[in-house]
N, C-alpha and C positions, 0 to 999 in steps of 0.2 A: 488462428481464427479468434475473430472477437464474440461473446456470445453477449446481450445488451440483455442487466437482470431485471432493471427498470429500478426506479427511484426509491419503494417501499421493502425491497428485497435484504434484509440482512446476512450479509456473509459470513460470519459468523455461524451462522444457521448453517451454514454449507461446507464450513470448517473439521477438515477430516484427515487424514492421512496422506493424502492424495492431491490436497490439495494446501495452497501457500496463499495466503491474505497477507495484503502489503497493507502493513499497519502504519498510518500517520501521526509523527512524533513530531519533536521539537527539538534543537542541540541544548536545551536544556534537561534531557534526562527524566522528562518527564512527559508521559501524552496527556490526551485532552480530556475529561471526564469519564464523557461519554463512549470510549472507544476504553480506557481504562476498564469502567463495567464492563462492557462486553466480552472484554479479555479474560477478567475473572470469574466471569460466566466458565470456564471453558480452560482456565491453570491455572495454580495458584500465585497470586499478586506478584510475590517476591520474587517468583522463576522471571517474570518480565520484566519486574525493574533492574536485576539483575543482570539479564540478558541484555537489556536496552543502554546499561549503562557500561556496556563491554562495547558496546556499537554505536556510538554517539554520534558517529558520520552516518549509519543506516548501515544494512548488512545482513546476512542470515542471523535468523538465532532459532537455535534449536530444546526445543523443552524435552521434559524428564518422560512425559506420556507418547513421545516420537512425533508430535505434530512439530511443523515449521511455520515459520510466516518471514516476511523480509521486515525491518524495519527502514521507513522510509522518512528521512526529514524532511516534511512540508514548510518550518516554522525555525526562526534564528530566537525565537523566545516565545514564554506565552504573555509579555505584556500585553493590559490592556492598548488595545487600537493596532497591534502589531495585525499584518496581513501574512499571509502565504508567498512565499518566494519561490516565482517558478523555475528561478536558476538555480536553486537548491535543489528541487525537486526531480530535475531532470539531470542532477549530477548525480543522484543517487538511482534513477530509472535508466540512465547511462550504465552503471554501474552492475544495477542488476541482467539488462540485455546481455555486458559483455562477460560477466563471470561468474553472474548467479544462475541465469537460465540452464546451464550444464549441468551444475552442482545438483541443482532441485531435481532435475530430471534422472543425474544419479540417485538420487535419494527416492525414486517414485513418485515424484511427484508430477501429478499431470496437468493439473488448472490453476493459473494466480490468478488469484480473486484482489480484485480493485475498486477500491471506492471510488467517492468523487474526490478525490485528491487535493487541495487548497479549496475546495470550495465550503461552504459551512461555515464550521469555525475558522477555516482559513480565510477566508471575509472575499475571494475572488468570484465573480461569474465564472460557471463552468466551464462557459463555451472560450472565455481567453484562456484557462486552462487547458482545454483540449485544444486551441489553437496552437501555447505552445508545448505541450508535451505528449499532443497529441503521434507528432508521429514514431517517437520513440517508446510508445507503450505499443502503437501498430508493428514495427519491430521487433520489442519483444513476440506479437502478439504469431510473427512468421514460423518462431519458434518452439513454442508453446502453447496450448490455448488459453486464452483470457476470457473471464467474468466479468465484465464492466457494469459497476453496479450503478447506473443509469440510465436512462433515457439516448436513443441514436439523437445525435445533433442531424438536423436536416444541411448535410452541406456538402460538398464535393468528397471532402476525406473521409468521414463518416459514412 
């Protein structure tokens, strides 16, 4: 089930034991600012760049306090003008459908929490995002339930 948290909703905030936020990175080993603060809100810096830098394709990473998150590559770099790549993005949410959703749910977990995935700093409209990966987070979503931290798109899939 998808549950829609709406636009203003930080996951983080919701970030628990129980629950896995799929964190948007870069294959440079680095995320974006503002999703870095938030992380250190919440572990200390070095457990993530650590963890991130074990997972450069995306993947579980597990910290020292027992929370999870997936790490997901939105991004082949953070140059400026670089965009969001959503064949990137859905070979990692491929990824997570066929080998992660098991794992998590071994591990208790019951909600992955999703942002807006390339859009933002990934410079895409949402709606060609969830055009294309939208329906392999719906897949996940058979398995597990999802937090989609957005607004429902008015559209047939949605």
């Amino acid at each position: 089930m998808i549950q829609y948290m709406g636009t203003h909703a930080n996951m983080f905030d919701h970030w628990g034991l129980r629950q896995c936020p799929v964190i948007p990175t870069n294959l440079t080993a680095v995320a974006n600012a503002g999703i870095a603060a938030e992380i250190r809100k919440h572990i200390p810096a070095h457990e993530f760049e650590q963890q991130h830098r074990n997972h450069r394709i995306g993947g579980l990473l597990q910290f020292s306090d027992g929370r999870i998150a997936w790490d997901l590559p939105t991004k082949r770099t953070l140059l400026p003008g670089s965009t969001a790549d959503t064949t990137l993005m859905n070979a990692g949410l491929n990824t997570l459908w066929r080998y992660g959703v098991a794992r998590l749910k071994q591990q208790g977990i019951e909600v992955i929490l999703i942002p807006r995935i390339g859009a933002g700093l990934g410079g895409l409209p949402w709606s060609y995002v969830w055009h294309e990966c939208g329906p392999t987070i719906e897949r996940i979503a058979k398995e597990i339930d999802v937090a989609l931290y957005t607004q429902r798109l008015n559209s047939s899939r949605t």
